[in-house]
N, C-alpha and C positions, 0 to 999 in steps of 0.2 A: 538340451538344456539352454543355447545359447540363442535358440530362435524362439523359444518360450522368453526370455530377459530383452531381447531385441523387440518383440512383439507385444509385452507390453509397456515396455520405455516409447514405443511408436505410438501407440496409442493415449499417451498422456499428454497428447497437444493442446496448449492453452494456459497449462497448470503454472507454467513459469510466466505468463504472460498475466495470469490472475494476480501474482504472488507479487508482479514488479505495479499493477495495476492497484494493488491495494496498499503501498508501499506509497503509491502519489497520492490516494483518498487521504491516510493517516495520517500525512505529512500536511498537507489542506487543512485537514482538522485541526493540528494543533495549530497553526498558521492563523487559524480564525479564533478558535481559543485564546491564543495569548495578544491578537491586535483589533481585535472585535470591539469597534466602540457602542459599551452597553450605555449611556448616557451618564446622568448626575446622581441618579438613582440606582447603582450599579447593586446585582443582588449578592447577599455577604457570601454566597458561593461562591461566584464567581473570583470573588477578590480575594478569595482565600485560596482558590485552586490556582489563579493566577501567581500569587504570591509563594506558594507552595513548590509549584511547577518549575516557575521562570525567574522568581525573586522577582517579580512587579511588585510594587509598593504603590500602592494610592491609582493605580490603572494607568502607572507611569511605563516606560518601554522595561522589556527585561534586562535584568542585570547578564553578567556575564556567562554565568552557567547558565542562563535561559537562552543565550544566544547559541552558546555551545551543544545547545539539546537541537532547539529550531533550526540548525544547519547540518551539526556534524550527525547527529543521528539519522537522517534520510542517507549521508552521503555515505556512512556505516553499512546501512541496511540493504543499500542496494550495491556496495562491494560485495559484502556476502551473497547475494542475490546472484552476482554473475561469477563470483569465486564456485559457487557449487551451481549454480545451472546456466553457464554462461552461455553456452553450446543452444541450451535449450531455448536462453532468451531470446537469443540472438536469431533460432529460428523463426519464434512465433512472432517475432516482429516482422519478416521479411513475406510473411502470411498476406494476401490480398484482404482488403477490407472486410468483403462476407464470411474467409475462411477464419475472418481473425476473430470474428463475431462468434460463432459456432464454437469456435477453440475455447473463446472467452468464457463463452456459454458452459462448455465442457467443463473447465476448470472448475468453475464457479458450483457446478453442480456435485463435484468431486471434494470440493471444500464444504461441502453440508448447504450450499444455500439452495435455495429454493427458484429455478432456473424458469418462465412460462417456455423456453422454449426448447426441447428437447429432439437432439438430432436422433434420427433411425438406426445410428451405426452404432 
């Protein structure tokens, strides 16, 4: 039973490496989201998801709870991130470049996306 649980925790290399990789994309996102200069013509979406979101007013900087999202939610996400797979992150980081690729690959393929490159193992 415990080389069946060993074998396949072994084999999920990457998964924590996707998890903390897509945790910096999200974080990007809103980052451009709420400081993205749309011009003079800004579209009423935007200023409404802004305002929504962040408390911007008039495509002004965010209020305080928008400050609190755009910092402390990444630094949340990726406590929990190493509070439950710390072990695991902290391997696939120390992965060589190509292995980390592959890994990356792995993960990402195991999260439902659509990978062109798919290892033999």
């Amino acid at each position: 039973m415990e080389d069946r649980l060993a074998r396949a925790r072994a084999e999920r290399h990457g998964l924590a490496l996707t998890a903390f990789a897509a945790i910096l994309v999200i974080t990007a996102a809103w980052w451009a989201l709420a400081f993205y200069p749309a011009g003079a013509s800004d579209p009423e979406w935007l200023a409404r998801t802004r305002s929504a979101c962040f408390g911007s007013a008039n495509g002004g900087l965010p209020d305080a709870g928008g400050w609190l999202l755009l910092i402390g939610e990444p630094i949340g996400m990726v406590g929990v991130l190493f509070a439950v797979w710390g072990r695991e992150v902290r391997r696939d980081m120390k992965l060589a470049p190509d292995e980390a690729c592959v890994a990356g690959s792995r993960g990402w393929h195991c999260c439902g996306g659509t990978a062109k490159y798919r290892p033999s193992c």
